[in-house]
KOLBAMI-99679 format. One record per residue (C-alpha): residue number from 1; residue in three letters; x, y, z. Coordinates in Angstrom, 2 decimals, always signed. Layout:
! KOLBAMI-99679
ROKOL resi resn       X       Y       Z
ROKOL  NUM  ala       X       Y       Z
...
***
This chain:
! KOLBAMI-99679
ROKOL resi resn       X       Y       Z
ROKOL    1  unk +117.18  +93.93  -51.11
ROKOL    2  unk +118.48  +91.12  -49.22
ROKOL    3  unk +121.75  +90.88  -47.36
ROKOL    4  unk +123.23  +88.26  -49.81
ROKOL    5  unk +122.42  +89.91  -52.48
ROKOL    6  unk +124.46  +92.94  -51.11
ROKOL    7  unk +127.82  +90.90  -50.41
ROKOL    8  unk +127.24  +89.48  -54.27
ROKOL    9  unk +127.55  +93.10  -55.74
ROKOL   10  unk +131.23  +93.22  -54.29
ROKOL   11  unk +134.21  +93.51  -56.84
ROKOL   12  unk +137.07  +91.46  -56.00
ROKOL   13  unk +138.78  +94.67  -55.47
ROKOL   14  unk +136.21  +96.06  -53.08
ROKOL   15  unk +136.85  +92.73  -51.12
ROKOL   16  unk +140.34  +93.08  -50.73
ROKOL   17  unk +140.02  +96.80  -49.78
ROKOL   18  unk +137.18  +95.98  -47.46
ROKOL   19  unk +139.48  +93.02  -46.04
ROKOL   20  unk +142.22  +95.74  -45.45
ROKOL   21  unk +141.02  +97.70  -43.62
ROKOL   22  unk +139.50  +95.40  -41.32
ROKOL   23  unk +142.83  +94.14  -40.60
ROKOL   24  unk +143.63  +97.27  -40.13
ROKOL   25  unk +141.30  +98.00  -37.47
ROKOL   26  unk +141.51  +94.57  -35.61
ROKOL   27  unk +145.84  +95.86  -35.16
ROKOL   28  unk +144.65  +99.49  -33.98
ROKOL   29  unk +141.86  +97.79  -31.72
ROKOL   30  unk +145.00  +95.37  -30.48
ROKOL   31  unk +147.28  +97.66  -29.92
ROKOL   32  unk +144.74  +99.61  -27.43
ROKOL   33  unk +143.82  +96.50  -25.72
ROKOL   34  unk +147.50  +96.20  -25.20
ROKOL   35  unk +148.52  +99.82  -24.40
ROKOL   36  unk +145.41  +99.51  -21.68
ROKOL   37  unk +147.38  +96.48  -19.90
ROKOL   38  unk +150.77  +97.86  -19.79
ROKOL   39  unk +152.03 +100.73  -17.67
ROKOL   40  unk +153.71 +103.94  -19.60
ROKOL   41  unk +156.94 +101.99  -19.13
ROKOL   42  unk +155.49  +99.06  -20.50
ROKOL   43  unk +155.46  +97.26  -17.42
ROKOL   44  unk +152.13  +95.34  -17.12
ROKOL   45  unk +149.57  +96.96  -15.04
ROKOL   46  unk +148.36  +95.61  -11.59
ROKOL   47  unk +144.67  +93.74  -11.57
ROKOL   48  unk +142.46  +96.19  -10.02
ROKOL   49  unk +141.54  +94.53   -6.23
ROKOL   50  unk +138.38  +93.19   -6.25
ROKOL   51  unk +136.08  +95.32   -3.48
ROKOL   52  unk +135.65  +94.34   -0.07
ROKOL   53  unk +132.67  +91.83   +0.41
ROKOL   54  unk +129.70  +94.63   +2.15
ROKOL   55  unk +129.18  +93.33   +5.79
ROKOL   56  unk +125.52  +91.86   +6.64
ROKOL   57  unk +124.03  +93.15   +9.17
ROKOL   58  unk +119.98  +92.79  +10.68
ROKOL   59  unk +119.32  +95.93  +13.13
ROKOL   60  unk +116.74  +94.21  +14.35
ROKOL   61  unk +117.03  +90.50  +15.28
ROKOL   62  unk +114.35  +88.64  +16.99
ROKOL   63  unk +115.91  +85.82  +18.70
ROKOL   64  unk +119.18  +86.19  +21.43
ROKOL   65  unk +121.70  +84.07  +22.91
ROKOL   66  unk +123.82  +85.59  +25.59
ROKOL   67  unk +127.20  +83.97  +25.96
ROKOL   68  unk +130.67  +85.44  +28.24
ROKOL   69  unk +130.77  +85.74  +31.98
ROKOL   70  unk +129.43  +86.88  +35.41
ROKOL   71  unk +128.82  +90.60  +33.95
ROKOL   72  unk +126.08  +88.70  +32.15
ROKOL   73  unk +124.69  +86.63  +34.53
ROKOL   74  unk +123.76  +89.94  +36.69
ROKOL   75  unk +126.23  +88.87  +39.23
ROKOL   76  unk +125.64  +90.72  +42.63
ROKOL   77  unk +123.61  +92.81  +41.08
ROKOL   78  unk +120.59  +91.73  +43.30
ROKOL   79  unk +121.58  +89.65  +45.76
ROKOL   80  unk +125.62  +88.85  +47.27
ROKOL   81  unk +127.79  +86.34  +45.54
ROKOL   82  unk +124.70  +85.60  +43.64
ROKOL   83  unk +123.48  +85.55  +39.88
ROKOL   84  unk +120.68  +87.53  +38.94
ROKOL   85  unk +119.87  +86.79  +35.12
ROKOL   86  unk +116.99  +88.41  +34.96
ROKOL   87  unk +118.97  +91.76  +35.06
ROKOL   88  unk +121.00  +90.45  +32.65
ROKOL   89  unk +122.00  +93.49  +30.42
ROKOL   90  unk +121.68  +91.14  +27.30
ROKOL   91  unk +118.64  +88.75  +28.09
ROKOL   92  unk +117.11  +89.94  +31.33
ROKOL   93  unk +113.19  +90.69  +31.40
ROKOL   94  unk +113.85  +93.70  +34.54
ROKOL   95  unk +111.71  +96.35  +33.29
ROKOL   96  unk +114.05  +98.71  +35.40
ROKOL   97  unk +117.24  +97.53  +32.95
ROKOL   98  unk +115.36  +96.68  +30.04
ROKOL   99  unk +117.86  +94.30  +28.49
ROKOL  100  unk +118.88  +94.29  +24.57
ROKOL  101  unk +116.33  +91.24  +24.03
ROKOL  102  unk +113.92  +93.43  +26.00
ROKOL  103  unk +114.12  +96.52  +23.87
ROKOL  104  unk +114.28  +94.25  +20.37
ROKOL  105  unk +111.83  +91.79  +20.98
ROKOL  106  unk +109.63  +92.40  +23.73
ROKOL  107  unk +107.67  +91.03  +26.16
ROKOL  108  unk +106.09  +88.22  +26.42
ROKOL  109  unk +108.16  +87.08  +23.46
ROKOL  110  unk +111.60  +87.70  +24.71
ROKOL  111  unk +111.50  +84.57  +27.61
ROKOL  112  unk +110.78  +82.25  +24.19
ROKOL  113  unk +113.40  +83.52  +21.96
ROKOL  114  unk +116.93  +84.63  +24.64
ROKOL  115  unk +118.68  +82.65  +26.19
ROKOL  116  unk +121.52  +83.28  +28.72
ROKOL  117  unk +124.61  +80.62  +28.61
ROKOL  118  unk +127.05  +82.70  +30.19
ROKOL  119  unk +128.63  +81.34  +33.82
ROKOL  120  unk +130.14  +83.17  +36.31
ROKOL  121  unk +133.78  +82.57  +36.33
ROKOL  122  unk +133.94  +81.48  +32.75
ROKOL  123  unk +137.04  +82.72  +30.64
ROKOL  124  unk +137.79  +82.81  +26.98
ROKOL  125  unk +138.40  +79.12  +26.77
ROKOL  126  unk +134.90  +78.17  +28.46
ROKOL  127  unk +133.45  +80.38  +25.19
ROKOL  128  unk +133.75  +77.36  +22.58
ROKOL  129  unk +131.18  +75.47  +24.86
ROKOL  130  unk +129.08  +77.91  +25.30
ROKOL  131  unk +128.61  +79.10  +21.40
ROKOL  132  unk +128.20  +75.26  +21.23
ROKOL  133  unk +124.92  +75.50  +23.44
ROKOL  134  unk +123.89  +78.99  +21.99
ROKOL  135  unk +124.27  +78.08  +18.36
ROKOL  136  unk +121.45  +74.95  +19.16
ROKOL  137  unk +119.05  +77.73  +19.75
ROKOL  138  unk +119.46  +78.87  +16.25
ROKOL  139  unk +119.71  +82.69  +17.44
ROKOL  140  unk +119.75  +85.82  +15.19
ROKOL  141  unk +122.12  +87.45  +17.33
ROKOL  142  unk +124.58  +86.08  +20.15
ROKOL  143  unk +126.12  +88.54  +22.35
ROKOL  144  unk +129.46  +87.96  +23.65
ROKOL  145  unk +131.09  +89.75  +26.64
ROKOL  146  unk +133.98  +87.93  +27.99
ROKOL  147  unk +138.15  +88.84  +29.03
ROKOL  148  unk +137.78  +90.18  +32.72
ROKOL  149  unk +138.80  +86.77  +34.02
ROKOL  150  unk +141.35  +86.25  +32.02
ROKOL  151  unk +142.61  +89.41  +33.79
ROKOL  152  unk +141.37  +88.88  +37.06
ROKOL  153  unk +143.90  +86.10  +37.86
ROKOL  154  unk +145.38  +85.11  +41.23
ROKOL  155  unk +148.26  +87.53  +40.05
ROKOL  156  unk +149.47  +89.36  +36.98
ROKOL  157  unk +151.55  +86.76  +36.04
ROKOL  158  unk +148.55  +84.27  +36.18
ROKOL  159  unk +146.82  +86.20  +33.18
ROKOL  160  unk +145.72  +84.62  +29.99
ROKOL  161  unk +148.51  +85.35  +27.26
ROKOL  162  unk +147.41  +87.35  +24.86
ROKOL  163  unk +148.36  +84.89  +21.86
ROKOL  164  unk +146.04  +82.47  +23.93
ROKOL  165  unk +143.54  +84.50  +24.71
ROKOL  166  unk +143.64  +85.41  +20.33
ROKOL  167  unk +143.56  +80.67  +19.73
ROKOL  168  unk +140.55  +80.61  +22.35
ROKOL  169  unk +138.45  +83.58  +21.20
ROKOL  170  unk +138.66  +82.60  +17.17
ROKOL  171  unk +137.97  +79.11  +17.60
ROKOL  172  unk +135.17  +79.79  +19.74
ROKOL  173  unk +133.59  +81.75  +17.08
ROKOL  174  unk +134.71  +79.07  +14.34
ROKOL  175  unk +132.33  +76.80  +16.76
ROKOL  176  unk +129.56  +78.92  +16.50
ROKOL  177  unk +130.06  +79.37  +12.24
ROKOL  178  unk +130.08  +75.80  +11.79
ROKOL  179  unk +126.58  +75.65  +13.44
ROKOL  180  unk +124.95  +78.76  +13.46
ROKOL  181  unk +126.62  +80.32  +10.42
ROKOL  182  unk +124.48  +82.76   +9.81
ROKOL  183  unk +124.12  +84.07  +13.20
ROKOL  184  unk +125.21  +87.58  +14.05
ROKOL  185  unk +127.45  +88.64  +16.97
ROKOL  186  unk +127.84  +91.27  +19.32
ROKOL  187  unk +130.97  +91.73  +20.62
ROKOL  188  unk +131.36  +94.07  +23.66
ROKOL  189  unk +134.63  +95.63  +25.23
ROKOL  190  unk +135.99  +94.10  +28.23
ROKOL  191  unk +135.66  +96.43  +30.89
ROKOL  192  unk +138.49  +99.14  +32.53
ROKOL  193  unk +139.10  +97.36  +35.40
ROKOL  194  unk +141.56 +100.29  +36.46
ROKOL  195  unk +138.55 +102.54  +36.17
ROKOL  196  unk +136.72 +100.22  +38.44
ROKOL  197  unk +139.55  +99.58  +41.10
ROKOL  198  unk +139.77 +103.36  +40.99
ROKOL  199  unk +136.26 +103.98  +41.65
ROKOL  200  unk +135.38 +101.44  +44.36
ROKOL  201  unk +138.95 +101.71  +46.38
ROKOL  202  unk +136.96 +104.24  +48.53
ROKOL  203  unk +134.12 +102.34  +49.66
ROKOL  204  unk +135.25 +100.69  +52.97
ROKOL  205  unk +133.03  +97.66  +52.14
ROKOL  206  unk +134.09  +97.17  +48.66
ROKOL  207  unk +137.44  +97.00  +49.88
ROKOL  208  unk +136.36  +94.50  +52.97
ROKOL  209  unk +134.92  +92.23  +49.57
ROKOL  210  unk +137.53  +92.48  +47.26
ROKOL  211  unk +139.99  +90.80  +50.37
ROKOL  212  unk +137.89  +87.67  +49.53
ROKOL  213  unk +139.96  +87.44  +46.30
ROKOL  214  unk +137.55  +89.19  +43.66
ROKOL  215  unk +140.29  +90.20  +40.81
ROKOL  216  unk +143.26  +89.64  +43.53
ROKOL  217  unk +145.56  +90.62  +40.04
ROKOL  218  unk +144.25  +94.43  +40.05
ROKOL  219  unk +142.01  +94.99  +43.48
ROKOL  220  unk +144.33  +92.80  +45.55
ROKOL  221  unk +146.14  +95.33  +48.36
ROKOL  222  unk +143.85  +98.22  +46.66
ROKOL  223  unk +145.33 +101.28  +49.23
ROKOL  224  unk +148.53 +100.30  +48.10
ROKOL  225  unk +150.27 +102.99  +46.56
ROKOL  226  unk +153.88 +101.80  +46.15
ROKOL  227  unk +155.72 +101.35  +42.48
ROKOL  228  unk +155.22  +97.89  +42.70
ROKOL  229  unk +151.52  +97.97  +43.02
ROKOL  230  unk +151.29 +100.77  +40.57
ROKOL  231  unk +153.29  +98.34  +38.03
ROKOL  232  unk +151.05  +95.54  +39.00
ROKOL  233  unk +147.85  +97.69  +37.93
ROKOL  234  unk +149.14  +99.24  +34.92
ROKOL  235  unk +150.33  +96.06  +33.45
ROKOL  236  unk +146.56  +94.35  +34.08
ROKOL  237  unk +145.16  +97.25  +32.41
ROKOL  238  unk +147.93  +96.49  +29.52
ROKOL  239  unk +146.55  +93.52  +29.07
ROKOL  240  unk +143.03  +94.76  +28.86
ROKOL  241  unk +144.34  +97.12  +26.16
ROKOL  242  unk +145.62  +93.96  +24.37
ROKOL  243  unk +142.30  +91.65  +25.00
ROKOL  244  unk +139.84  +94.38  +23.18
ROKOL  245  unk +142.07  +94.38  +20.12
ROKOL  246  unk +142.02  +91.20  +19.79
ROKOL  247  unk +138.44  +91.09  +20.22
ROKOL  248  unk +138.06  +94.19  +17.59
ROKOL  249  unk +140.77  +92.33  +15.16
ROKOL  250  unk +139.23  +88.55  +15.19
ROKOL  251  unk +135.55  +90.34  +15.04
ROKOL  252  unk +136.90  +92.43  +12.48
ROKOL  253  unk +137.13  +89.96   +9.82
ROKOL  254  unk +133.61  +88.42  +10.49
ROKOL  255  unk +130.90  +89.58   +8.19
ROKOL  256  unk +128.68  +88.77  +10.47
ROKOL  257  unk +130.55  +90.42  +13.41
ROKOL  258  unk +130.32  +93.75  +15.51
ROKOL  259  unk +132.84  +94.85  +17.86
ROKOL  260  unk +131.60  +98.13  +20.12
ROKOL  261  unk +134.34 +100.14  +19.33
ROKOL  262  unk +135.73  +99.96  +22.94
ROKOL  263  unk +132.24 +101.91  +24.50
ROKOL  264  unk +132.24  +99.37  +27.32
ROKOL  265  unk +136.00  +99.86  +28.21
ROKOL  266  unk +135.55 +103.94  +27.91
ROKOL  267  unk +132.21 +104.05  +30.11
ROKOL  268  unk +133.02 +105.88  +33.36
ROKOL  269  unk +131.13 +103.58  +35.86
ROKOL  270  unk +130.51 +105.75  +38.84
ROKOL  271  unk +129.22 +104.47  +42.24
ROKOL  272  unk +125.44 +104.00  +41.61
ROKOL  273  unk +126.64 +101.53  +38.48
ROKOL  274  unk +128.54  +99.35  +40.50
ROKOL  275  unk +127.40  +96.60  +42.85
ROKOL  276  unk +126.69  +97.92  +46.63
ROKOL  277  unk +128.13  +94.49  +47.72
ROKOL  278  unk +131.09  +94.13  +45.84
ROKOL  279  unk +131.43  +97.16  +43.96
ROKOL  280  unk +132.89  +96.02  +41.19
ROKOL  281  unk +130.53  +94.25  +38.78
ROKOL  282  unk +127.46  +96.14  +37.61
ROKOL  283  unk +124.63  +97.14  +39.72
ROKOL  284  unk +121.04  +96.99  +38.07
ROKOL  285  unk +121.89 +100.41  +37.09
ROKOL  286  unk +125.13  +99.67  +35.49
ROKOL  287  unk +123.49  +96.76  +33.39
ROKOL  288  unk +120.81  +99.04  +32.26
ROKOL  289  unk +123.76 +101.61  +30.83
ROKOL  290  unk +125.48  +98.16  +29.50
ROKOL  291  unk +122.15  +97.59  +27.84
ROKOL  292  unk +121.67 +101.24  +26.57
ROKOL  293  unk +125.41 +100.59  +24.72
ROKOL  294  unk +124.43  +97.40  +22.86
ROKOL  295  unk +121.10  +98.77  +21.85
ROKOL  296  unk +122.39 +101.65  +20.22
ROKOL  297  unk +125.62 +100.01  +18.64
ROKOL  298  unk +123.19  +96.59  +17.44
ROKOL  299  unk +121.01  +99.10  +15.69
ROKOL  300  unk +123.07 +101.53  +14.26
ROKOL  301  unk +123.28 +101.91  +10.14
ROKOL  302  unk +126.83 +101.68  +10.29
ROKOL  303  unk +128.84 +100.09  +13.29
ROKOL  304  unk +131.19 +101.96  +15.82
ROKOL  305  unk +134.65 +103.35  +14.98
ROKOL  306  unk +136.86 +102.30  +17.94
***
């Protein structure tokens, strides 16, 4: 039998019960919509927050552009006062070091797709420029290391604010979204530059070097014990302190963005790391432990806690 033929063997009085109770149902079914909105003092509940977008992440990209400072040029890691990019801890092709490009992509591959656009000297506000020329590449991965010259000023008072240092580093990465905005970054710690002054402060030579004005804000007068020298340190590490937060914090709220959970500030460089000219920036063995961090933080499943 056929649906209208059903609805035709209705009374009148079956209707009106039938329409009853359907009004009936449609006030119960209101009433729980509304008890589900409200609070138990009838305050209306809060809209549940929407979840937190997942970060993307590749573990294994196959083009890299190297962008920050002399750390990743390979200064006077081979030769004095000299770059030395292919020891680069990022982009070199040293077997020895075996850079992050190395271990990802590989040789012969990895002199077509990394490039190095770092400089030696370059601070936070030379970074725009520099995700400018890495972004052309149209990388999978740009690594960033940059904040010890901000530091290393002529004096402490000469350091980058840290409110300037926060402008320069987010609008250099705003550069490299509005070209390369898929592009992943890797964002490394700067570097304990106490540790370092520390460690090389007993090597005669280093200390014959850092006269010449490397870091003058934390190695300048490096036997100097007084207060006033201790002050001078403590507030350039400070700052450090205050540059990898800002680094973790502007990172932080890039999908497309991993800081290394400070492993570059908390590595202990020890003599055979450290230049045996200036002993302060990374030897070839110190860039092969730099590269050894940013391998195992680029592909990790989930990225470092700092």
């Amino acid at each position: 039998m056929g649906e209208t033929s059903r609805k035709r063997r209705f009374s009148r009085s079956a209707a009106a019960a039938l329409t009853a109770v359907v009004l009936l149902a449609t006030g119960a079914l209101t009433g729980c919509d509304s008890a589900s909105d409200t609070r138990g003092n009838g305050s209306p509940a809060k809209p549940r927050p929407s979840p937190s977008p997942t970060p993307v992440w590749d573990r294994s990209p196959d083009s890299i552009a190297a962008v920050g400072d002399s750390i990743t040029r390979g200064f006077d890691a081979c030769v004095v006062f000299s770059d030395c990019p292919e020891v680069s801890w990022a982009t070199g092709t040293d077997a020895t070091v075996r850079s992050l490009a190395l271990r990802l992509i590989g040789e012969p591959a990895v002199t077509e797709r990394s490039w190095n656009f770092a400089r030696s000297g370059a601070d936070v506000a030379d970074l725009a420029e520099q995700m400018t020329q890495a972004a052309a590449k149209r990388p999978e991965l740009v690594t960033v290391m940059v904040g010890a010259n901000d530091a290393c000023a002529d004096t402490a008072e000469r350091m980058t604010p840290v409110e300037e240092f926060r402008s320069s580093f987010a609008a250099a990465v705003r550069q490299l979204r509005r070209s390369a905005p898929k592009a992943q970054m890797y964002v490394s710690s700067v570097p304990d530059l106490k540790r370092l002054w520390s460690t090389g402060r007993g090597n005669p030579l280093g200390r014959q070097i850092w006269k010449l004005g490397i870091c003058a804000s934390m190695l300048g007068n490096a036997e100097d014990g007084s207060a006033k020298a201790q002050t001078r340190r403590d507030r350039v590490h400070e700052r450090v302190v205050a540059y990898n937060e800002v680094l973790k914090d502007v990172c932080g709220k890039d999908l497309r963005c991993r800081y290394d959970g400070g492993a570059v500030f908390e590595y202990r460089f020890e003599g055979e790391q450290l230049s045996r000219w200036d002993w302060f920036h990374p030897s070839k063995n110190g860039q092969q432990r730099l590269a050894e961090i940013a391998y195992r933080n680029v592909t990790a499943a989930k990225p470092p806690r700092a």
